[in-house]
N, C-alpha and C positions, 0 to 999 in steps of 0.2 A: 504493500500500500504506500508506502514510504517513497517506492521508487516511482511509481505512478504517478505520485503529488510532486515529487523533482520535475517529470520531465516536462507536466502539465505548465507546471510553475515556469518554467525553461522556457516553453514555449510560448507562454503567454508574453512571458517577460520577450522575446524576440519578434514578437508581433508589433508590440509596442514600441521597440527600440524600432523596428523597420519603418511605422506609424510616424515617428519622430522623424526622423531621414527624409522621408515624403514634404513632409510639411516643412522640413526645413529648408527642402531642395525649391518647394513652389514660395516659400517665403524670399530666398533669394532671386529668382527669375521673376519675380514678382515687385521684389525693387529695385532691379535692371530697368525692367521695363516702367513704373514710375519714374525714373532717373531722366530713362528716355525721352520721356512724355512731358518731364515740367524743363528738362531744359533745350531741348532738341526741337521736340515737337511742335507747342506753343509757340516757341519761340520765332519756327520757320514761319508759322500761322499767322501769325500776328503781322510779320513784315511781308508776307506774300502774299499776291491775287490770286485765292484760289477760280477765278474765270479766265486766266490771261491763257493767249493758249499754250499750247502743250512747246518742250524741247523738240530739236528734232531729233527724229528716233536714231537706234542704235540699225550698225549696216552688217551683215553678212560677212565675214572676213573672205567669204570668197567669190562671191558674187557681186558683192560691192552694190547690193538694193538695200534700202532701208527695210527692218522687219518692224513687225509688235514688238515680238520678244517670247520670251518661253512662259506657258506651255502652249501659245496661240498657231507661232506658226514656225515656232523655229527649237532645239535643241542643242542642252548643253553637252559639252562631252569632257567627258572627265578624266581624257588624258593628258590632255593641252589647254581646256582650261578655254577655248572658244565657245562661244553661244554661234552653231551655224544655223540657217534656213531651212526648212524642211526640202526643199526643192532640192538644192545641193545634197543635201546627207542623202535621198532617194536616188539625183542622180549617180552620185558614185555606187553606189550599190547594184543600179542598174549597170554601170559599165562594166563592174565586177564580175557580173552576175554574165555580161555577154564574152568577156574574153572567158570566161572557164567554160561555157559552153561550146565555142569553138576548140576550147583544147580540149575536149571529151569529143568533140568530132573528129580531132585530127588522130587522137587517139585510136578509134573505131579501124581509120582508114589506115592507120600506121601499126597497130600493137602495140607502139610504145606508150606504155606507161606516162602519162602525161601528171605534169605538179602541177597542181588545181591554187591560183590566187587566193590568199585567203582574205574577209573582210579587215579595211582599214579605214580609222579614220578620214574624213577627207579634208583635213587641212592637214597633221602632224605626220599622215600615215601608219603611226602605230598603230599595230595592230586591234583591233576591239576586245575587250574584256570577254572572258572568256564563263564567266557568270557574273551573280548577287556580289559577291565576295570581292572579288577581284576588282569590279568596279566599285563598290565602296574604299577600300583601300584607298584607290587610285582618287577617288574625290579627299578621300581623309589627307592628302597630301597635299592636295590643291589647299585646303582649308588649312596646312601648316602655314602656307604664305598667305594668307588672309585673303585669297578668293573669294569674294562675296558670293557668287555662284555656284559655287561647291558649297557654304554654308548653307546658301538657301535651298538648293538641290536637296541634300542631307537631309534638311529640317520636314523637308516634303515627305521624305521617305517616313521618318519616323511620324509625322502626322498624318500620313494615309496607311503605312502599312506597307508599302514598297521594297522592290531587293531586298525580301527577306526580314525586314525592319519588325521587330514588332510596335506598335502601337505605342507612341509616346507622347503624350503634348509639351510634357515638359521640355524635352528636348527639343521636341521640332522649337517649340518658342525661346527655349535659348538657341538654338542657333540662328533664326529667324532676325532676334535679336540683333545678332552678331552679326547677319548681312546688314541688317538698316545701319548701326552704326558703322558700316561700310561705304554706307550711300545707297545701298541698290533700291530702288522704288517698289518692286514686288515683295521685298520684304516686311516694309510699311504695313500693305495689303494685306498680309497672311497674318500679322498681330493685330491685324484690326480684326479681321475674320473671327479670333477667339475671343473679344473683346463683347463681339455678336452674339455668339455660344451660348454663351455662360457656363463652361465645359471647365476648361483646363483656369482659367483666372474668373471670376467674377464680373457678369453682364455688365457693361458700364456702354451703352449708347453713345455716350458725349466723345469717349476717348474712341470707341471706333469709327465715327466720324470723322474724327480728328486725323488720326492714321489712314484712315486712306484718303484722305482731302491731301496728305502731302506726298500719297502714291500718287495721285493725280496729277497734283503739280508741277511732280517730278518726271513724269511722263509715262507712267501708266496707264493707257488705253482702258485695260479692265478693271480698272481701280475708279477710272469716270463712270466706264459704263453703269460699275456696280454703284457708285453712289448716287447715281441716278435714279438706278431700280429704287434704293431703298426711300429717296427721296417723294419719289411715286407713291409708293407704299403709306409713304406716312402723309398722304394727302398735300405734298408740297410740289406740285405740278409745275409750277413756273421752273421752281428749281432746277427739277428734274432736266425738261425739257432744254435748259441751259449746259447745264452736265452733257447730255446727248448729243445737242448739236456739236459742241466740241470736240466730242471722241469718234463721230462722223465725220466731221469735216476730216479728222487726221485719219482715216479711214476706217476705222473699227464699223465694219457691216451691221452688226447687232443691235448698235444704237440708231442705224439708218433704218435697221426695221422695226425699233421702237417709235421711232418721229413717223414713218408712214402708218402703223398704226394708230398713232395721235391725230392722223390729219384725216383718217377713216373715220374716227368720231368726232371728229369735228373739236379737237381739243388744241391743234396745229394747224397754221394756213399753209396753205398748197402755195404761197409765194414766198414761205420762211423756210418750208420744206426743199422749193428748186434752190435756193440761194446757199443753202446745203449741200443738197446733192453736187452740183459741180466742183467745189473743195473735195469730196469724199471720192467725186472719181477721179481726180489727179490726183490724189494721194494713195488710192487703191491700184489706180493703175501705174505710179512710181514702184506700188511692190511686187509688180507680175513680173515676170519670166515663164519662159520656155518650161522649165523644171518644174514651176512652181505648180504651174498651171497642168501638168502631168502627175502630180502629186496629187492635186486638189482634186483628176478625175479619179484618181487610182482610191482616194478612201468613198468617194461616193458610190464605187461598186462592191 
């Protein structure tokens, strides 16, 4: 009986010490992120239009087009440390994919044993991670030299559950964290997101406002869009409708087909909606290419 009440006691007592850990770990990523908020955040708010428009966007390193940005239409890679375009990373794949099929045909006609290309990056050429594993590593490195892109990558995984990750909010928002006080704009976003929750930190409305009003500023696209929706939502239509025309005119699609269904009910005029649309097609069409536009039919089937 004796030993019974040791292990109970053991374990009670380690529940609680682990209990303690928890709380101590969301008490410090908890005042990161206060830290963030009253001297960063405010701060940029106060002195900045959130209506002015957007930066110009960030380019493809190899195609040299302006993108959105990850995860709209372009991917990071975690061997070098580039954000490329989805059109590029498909095309090299695709060419990949046509030189090893003519060496499997040259094969057929010759018997020689033909060395089949393997996938590579298509800026660095290293070769692609060869799982979960490997590719984490290879980001955990990017993230020794303070890759904001690798943290934010990172922080995804452990907030969705990706490569293997299990489930973590804490982490994903300190690393999150650690992209915005990087600079990166989507990182803003994703601590505003949990800000929405009320999951990992305490529902606070005001601060995720806040956070992604300087996603926006900074030039995230879905960080307008989304403040828009929510602006909608909460009966602040003009708002909205301001939010959207913005992240339209710099091309974001989504918010072009939020304003046409505004102007279906009669909530948007059909003269505020054209004077829109022409910004949103010369911004949409600054992001097309050949690739892109072979990418864009390749997920629609």
């Amino acid at each position: 009986m004796g030993k019974k009440k040791g292990k109970k006691k053991a374990k009670k007592e380690q529940r609680a010490a682990e209990k303690a850990a928890e709380k101590a770990a969301a008490d410090a990523v908890a005042a990161k992120l206060d830290d963030l908020f009253t001297t960063r955040v405010k701060n940029e708010l106060d002195t900045s239009d959130l209506f002015a428009p957007p930066p110009p966007k960030e380019e493809c390193p190899l195609c040299f087009l302006p993108m959105i940005g990850p995860p709209d239409d372009s991917r990071y890679m975690e061997c070098c440390g580039k954000v490329i375009c989805f059109g590029c990373s498909m095309e090299n794949k695709r060419i990949i994919a046509n030189i090893n099929a003519k060496r499997m045909e040259e094969e057929k006609q010759t018997g020689i044993k033909a060395i089949m290309m393997e996938e590579t990056c298509a800026f660095c050429r290293e070769p692609v991670a060869a799982g979960c594993e490997e590719m984490m590593l290879r980001a955990e490195k990017r993230m020794a030299i303070n890759d904001p892109f690798a943290c934010y990558h990172v922080g995804g995984c452990y907030g969705d559950g990706r490569w293997g990750r299990q489930v973590d909010g804490l982490k994903a928002l300190d690393l999150f964290h650690r992209a915005a006080e990087l600079g990166l704009p989507g990182a803003f976003a994703e601590i505003g997101r949990y800000y929405e929750r009320d999951t990992v930190v305490r529902k606070d409305l005001a601060k995720f406002r806040a956070f992604f009003a300087i996603a926006a500023i900074k030039g995230s696209l879905y960080a307008r869009d989304y403040l828009g929706t929510f602006e909608y939502r909460q009966g602040n239509t003009d708002i909205a409708l301001r939010h959207w025309r913005l992240s339209a005119a710099a091309g974001y699609q989504d918010s072009l087909e939020r304003l046409r269904a505004e102007v279906m009910k009669g909530k948007f005029g059909a003269d505020e909606y054209a004077s829109t649309l022409q910004p949103f097609l010369t911004s949409y069409g600054e992001m097309k290419s050949e690739a892109r536009v072979r990418f864009e039919k390749q997920i629609e089937t």
